[in-house]
N, CA, C and O atoms as CSV, one atom per row, in Angstrom:
chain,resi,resn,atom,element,x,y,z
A,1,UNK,N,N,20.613,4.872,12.240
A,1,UNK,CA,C,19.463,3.994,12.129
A,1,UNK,C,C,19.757,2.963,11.040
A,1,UNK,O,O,20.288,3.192,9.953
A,2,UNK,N,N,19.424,2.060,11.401
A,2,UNK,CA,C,19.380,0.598,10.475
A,2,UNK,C,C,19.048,0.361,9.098
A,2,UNK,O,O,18.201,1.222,8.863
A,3,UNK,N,N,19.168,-0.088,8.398
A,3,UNK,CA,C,18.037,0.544,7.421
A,3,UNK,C,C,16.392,-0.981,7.428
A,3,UNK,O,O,15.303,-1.075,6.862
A,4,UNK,N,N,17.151,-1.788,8.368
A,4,UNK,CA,C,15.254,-2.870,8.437
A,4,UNK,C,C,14.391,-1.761,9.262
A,4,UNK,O,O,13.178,-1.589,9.146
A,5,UNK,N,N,15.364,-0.973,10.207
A,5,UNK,CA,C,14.670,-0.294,11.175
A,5,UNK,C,C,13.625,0.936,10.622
A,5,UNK,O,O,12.439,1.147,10.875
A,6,UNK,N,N,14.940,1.899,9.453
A,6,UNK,CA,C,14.278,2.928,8.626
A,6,UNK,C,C,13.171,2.013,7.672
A,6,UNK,O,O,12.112,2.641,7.646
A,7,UNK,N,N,13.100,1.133,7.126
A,7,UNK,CA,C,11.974,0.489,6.410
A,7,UNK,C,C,11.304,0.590,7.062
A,7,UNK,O,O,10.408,1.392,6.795
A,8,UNK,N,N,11.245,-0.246,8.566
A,8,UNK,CA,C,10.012,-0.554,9.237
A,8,UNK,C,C,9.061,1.307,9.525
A,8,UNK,O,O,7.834,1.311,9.630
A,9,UNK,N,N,9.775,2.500,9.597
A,9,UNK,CA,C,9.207,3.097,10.068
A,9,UNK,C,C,8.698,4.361,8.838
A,9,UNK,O,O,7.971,5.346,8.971
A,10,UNK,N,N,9.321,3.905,7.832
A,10,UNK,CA,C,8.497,4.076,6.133
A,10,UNK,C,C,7.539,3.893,5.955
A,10,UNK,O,O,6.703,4.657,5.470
A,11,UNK,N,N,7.347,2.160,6.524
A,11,UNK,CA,C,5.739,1.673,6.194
A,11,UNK,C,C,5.069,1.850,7.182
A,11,UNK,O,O,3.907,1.647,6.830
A,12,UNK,N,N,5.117,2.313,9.041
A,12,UNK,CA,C,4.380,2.449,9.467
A,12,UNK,C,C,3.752,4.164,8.884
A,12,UNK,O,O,2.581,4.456,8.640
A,13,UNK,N,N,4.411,4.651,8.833
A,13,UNK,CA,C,3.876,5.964,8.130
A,13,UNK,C,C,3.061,5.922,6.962
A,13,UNK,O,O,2.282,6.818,6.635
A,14,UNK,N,N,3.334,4.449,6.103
A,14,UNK,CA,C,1.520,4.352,5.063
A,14,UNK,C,C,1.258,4.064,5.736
A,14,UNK,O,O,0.207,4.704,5.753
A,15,UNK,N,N,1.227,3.498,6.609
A,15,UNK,CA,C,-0.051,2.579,6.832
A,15,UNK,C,C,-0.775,3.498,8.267
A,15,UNK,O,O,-1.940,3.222,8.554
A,16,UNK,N,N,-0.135,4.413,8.991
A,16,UNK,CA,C,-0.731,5.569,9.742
A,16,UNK,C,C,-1.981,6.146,8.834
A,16,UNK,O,O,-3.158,6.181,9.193
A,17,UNK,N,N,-1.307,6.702,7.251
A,17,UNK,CA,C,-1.814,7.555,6.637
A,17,UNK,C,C,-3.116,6.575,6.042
A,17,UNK,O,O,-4.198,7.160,6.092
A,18,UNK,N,N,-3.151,5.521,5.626
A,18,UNK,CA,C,-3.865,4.893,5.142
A,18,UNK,C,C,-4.800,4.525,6.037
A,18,UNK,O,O,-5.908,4.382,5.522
A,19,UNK,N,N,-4.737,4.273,7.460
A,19,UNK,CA,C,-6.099,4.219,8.615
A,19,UNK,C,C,-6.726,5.294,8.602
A,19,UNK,O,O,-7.955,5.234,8.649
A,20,UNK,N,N,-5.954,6.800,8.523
A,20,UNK,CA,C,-6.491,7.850,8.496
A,20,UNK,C,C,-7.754,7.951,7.646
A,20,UNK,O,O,-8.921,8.208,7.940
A,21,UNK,N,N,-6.970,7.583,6.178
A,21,UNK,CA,C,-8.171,8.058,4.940
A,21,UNK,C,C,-9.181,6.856,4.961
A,21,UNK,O,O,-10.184,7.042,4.271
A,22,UNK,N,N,-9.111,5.801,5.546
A,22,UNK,CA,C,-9.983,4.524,5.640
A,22,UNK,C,C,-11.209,5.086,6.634
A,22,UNK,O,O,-12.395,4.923,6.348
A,23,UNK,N,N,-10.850,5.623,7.580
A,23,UNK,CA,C,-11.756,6.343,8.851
A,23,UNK,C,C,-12.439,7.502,8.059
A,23,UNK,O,O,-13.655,7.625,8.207
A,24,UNK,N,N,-11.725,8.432,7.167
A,24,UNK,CA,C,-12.499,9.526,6.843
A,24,UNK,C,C,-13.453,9.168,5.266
A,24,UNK,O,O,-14.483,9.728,4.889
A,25,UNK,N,N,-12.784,8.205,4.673
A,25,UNK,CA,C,-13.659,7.219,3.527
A,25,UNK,C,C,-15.030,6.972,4.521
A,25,UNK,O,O,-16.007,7.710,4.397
A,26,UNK,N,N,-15.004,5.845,5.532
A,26,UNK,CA,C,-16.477,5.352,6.364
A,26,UNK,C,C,-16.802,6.269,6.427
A,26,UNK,O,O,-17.425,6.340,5.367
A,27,UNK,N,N,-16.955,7.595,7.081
A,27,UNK,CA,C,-17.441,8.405,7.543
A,27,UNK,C,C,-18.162,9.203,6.656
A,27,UNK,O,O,-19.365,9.401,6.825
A,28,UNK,N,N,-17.411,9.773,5.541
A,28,UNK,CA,C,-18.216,10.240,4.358
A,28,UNK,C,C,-18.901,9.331,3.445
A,28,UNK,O,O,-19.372,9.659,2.356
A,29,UNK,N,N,-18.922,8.244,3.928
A,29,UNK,CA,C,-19.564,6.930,3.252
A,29,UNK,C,C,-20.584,7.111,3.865
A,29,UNK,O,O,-21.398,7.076,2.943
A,30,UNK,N,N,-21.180,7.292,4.807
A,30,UNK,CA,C,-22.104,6.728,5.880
A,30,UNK,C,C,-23.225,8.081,5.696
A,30,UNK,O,O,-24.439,8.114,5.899
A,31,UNK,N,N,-22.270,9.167,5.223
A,31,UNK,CA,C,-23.154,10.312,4.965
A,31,UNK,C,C,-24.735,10.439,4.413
A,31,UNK,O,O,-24.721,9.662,3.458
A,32,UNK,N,N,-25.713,10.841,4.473
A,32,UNK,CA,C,-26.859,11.036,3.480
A,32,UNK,C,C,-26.496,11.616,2.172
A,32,UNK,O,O,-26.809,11.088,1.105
A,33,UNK,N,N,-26.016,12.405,2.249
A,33,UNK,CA,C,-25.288,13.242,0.871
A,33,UNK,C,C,-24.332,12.413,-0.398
A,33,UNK,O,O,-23.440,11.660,-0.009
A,34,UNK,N,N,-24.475,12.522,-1.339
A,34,UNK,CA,C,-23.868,11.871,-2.242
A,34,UNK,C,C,-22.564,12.789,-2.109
A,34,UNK,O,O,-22.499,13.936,-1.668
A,35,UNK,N,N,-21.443,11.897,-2.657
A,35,UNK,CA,C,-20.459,12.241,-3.033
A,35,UNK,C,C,-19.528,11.854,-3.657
A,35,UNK,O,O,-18.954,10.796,-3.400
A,36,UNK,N,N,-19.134,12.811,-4.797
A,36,UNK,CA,C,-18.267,12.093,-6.381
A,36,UNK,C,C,-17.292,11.633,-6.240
A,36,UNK,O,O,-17.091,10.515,-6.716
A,37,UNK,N,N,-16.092,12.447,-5.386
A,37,UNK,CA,C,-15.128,11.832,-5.049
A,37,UNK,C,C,-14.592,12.807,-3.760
A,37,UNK,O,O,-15.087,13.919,-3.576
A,38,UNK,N,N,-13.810,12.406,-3.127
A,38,UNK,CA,C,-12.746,12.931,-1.867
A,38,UNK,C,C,-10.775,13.119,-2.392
A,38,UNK,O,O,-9.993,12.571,-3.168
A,39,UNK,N,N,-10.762,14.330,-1.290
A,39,UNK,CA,C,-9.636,14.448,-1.729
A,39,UNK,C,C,-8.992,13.599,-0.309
A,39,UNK,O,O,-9.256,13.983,0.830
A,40,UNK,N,N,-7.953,12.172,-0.651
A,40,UNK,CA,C,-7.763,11.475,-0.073
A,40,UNK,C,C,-5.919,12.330,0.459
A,40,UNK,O,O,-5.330,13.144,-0.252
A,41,UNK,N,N,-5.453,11.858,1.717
A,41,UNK,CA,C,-3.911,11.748,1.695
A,41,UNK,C,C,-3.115,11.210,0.763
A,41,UNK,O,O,-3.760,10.448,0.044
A,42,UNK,N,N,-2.479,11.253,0.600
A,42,UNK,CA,C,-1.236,10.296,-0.095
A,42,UNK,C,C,-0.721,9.388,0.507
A,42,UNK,O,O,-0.382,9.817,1.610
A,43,UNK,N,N,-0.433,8.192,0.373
A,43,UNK,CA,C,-0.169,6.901,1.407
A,43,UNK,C,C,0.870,6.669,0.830
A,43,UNK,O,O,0.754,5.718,0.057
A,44,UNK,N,N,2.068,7.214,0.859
A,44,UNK,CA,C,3.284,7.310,0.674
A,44,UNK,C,C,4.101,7.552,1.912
A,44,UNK,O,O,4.099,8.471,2.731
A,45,UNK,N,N,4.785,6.468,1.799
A,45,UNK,CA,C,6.189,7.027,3.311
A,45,UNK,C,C,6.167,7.609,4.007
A,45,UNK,O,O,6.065,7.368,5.210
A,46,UNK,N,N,6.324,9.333,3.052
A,46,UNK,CA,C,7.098,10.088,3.740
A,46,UNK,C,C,5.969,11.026,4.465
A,46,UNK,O,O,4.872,11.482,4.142
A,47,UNK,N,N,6.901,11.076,5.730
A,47,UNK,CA,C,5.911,11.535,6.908
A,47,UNK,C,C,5.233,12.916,6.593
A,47,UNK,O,O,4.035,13.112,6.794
A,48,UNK,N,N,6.096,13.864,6.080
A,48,UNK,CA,C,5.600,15.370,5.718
A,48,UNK,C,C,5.189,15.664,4.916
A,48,UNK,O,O,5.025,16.871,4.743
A,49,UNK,N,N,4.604,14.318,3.533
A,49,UNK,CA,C,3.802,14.823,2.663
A,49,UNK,C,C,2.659,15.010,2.836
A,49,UNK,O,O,1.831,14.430,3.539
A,50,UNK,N,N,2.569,16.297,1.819
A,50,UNK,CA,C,0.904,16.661,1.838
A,50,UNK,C,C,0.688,16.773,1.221
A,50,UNK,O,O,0.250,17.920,1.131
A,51,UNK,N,N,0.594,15.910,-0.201
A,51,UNK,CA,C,-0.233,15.695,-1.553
A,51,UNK,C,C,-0.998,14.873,-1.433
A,51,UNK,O,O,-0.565,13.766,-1.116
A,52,UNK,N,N,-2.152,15.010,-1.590
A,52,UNK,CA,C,-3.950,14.799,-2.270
A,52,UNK,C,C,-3.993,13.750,-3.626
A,52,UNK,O,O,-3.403,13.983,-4.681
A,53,UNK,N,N,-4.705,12.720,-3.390
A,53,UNK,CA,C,-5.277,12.353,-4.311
A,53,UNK,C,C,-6.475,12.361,-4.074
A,53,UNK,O,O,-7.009,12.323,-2.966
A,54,UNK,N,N,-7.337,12.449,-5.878
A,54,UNK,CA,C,-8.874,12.284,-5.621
A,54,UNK,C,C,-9.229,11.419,-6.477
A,54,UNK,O,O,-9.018,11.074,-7.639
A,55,UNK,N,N,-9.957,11.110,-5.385
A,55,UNK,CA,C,-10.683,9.493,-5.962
A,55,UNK,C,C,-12.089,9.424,-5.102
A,55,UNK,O,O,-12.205,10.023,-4.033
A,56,UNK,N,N,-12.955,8.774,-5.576
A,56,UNK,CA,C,-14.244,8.373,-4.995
A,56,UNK,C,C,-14.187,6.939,-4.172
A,56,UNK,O,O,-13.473,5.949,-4.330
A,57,UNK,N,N,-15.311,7.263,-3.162
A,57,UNK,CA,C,-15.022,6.082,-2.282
A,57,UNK,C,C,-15.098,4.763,-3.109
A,57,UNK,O,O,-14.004,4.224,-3.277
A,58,UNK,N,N,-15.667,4.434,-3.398
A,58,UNK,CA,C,-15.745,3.024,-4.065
A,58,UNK,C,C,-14.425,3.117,-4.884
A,58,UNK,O,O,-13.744,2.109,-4.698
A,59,UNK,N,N,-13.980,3.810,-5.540
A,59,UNK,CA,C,-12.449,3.286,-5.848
A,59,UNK,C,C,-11.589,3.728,-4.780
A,59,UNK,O,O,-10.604,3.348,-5.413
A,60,UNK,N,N,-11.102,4.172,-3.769
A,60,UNK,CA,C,-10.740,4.219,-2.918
A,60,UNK,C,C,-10.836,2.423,-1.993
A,60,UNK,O,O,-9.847,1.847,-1.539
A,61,UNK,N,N,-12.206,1.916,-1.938
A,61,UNK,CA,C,-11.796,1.014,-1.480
A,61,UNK,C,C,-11.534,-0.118,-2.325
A,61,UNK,O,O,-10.944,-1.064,-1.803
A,62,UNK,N,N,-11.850,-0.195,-3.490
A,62,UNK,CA,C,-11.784,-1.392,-4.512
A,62,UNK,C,C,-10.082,-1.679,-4.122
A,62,UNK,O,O,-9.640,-2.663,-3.530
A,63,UNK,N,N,-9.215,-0.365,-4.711
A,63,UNK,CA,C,-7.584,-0.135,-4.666
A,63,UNK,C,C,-7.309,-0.734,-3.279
A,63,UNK,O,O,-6.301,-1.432,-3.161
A,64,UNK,N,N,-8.144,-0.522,-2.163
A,64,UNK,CA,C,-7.618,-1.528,-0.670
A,64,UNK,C,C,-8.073,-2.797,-0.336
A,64,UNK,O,O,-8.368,-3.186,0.794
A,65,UNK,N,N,-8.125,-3.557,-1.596
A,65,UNK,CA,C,-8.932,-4.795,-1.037
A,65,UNK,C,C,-7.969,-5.497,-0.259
A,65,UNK,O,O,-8.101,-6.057,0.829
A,66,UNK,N,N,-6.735,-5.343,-1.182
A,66,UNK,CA,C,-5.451,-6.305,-0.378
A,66,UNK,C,C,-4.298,-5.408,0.523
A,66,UNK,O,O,-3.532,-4.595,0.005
A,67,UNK,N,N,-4.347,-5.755,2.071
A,67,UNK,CA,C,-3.951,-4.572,2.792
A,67,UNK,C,C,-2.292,-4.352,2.559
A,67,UNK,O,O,-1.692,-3.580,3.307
A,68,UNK,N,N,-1.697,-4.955,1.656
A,68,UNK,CA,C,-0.540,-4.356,1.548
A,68,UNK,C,C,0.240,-3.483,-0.281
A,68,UNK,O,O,1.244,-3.531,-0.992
A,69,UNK,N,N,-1.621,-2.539,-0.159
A,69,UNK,CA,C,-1.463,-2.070,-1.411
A,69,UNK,C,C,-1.789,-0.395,-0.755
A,69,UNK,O,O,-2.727,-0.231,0.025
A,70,UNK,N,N,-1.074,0.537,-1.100
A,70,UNK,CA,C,-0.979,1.801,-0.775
A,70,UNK,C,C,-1.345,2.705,-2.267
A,70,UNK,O,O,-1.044,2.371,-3.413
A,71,UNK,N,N,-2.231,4.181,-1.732
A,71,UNK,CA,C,-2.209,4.971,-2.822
A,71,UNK,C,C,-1.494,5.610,-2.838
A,71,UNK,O,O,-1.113,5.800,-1.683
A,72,UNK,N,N,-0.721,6.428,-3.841
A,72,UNK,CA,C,0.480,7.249,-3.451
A,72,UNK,C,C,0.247,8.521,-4.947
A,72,UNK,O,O,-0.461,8.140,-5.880
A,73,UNK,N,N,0.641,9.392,-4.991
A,73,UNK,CA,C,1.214,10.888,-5.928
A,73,UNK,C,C,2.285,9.670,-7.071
A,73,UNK,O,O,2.885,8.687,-6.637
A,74,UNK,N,N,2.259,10.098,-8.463
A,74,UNK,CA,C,3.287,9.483,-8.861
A,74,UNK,C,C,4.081,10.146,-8.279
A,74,UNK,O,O,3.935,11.127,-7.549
A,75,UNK,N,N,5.519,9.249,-8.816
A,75,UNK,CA,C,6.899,9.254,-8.525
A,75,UNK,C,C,6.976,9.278,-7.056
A,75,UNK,O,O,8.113,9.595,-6.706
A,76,UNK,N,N,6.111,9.039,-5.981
A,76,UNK,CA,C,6.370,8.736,-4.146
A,76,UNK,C,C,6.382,7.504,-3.701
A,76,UNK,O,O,5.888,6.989,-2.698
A,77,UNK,N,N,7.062,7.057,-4.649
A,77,UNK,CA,C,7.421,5.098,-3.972
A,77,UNK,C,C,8.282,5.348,-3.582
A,77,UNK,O,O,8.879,6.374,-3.907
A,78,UNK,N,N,8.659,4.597,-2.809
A,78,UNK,CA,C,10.413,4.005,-2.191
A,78,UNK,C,C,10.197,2.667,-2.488
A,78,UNK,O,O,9.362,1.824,-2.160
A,79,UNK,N,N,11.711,2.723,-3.583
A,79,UNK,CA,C,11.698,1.561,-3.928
A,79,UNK,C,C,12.128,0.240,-3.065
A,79,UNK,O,O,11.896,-0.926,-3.386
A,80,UNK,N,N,12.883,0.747,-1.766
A,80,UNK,CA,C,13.403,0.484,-0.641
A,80,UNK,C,C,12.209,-0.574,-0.143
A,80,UNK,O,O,12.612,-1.683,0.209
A,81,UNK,N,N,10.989,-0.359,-0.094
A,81,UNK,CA,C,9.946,-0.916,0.394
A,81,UNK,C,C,8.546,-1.156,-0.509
A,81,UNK,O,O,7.567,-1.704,-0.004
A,82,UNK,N,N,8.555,-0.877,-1.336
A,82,UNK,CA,C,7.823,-1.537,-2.365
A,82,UNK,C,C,7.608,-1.243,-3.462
A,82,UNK,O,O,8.297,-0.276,-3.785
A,83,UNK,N,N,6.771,-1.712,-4.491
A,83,UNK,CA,C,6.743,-1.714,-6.195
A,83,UNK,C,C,5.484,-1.146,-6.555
A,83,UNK,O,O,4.534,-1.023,-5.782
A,84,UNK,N,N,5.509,-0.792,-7.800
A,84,UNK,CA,C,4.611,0.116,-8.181
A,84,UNK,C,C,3.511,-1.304,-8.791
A,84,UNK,O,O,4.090,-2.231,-9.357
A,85,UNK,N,N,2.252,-1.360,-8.659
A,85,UNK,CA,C,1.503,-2.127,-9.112
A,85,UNK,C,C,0.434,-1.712,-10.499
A,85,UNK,O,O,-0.071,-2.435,-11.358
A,86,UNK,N,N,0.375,-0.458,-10.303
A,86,UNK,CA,C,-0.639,0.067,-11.101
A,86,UNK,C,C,-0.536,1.937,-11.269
A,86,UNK,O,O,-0.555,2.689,-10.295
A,87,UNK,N,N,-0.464,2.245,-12.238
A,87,UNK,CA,C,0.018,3.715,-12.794
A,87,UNK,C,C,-1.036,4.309,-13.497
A,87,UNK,O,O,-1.153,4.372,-14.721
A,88,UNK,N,N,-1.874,4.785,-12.552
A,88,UNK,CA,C,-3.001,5.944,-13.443
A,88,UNK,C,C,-2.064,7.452,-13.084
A,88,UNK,O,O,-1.229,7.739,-12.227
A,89,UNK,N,N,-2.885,8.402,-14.554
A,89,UNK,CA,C,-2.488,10.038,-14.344
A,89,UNK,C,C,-2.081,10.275,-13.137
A,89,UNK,O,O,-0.904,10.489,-12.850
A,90,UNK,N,N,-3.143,10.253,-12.234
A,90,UNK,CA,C,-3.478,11.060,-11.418
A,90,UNK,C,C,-3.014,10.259,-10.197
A,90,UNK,O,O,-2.582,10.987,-9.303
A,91,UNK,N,N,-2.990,8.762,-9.890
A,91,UNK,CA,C,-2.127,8.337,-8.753
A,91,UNK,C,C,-1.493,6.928,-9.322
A,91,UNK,O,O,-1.578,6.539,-10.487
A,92,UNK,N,N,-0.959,6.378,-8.436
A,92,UNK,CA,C,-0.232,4.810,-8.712
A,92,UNK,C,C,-0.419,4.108,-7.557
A,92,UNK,O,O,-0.196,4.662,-6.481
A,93,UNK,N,N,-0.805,2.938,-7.610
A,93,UNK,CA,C,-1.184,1.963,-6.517
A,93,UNK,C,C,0.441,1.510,-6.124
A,93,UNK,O,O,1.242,1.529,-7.059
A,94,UNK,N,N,0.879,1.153,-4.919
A,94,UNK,CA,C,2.271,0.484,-4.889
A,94,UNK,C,C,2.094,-0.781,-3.804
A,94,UNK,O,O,1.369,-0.639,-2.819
A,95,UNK,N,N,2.712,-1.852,-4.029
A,95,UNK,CA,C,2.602,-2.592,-2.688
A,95,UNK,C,C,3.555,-2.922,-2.269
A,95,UNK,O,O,4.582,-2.728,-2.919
A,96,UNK,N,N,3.594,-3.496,-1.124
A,96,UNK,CA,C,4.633,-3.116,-0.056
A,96,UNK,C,C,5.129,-4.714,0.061
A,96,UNK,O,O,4.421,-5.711,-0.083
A,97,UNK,N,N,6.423,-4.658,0.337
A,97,UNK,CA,C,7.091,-6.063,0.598
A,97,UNK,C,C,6.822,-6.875,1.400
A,97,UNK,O,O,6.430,-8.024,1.198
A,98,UNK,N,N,7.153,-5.939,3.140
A,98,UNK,CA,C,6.854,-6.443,4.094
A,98,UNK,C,C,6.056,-6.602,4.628
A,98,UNK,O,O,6.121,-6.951,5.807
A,99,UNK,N,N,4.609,-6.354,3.792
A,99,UNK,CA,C,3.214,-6.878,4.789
A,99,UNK,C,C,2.163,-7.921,3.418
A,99,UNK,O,O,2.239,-7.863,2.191
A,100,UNK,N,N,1.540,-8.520,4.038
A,100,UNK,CA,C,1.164,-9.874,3.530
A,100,UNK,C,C,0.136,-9.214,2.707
A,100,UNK,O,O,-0.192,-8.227,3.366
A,101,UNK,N,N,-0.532,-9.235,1.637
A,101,UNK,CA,C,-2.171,-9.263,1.159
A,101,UNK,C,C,-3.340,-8.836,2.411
A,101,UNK,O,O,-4.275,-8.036,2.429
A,102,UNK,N,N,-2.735,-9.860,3.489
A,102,UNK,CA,C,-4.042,-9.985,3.723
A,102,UNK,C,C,-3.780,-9.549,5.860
A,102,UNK,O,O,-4.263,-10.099,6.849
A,103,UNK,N,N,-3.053,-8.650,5.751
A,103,UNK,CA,C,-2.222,-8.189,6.759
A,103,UNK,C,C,-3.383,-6.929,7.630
A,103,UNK,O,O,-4.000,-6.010,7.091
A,104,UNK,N,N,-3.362,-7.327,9.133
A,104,UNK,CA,C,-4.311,-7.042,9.534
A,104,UNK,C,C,-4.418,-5.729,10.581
A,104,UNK,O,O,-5.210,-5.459,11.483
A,105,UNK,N,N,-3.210,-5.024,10.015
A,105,UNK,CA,C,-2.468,-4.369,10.397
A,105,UNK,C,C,-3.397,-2.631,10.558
A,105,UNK,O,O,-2.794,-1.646,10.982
């Protein structure tokens, strides 16, 4: 495999994982019930992770305003496909090369 090819199929795997937690964000958004925070996926690459971040919806979506910004576990970037933007404890925002800000993807 290529490696534009292995990139391309790095980032479709955030961005799989990231529709996922966007669908289950609305949904517990829409709820009657309050809620502090969710334990989100990790929007990192790699296909077989299963590390959790928690965050509350409203920061959950603040961190997605621009669609080529992913949440990720520290240390789960590939640097291969994008840069770390922002480094809290508990997660790091990263964005991605090959998709625009404002990518409609």
């Amino acid at each position: 495999m290529n490696d534009e090819l292995s990139n391309r199929c790095l980032v479709e795997n955030e961005m799989l994982t990231r529709a996922n937690n966007t669908k289950a964000g609305k949904v517990l958004g829409a709820m009657s019930i309050t809620i502090k925070s969710v334990l989100f996926s990790c929007e990192c690459s790699q296909k077989t992770c299963l590390e959790r971040v928690k965050l509350s919806i409203a920061t959950y979506t603040k961190l997605h305003r621009q669609a080529n910004r992913f949440v990720i576990k520290p240390g789960h970037e590939t640097a291969a496909i994008e840069s770390v933007e922002l480094r809290e404890p508990k997660y790091w925002v990263v964005q991605n090369y090959s998709l625009t800000p404002d990518s409609s993807k």
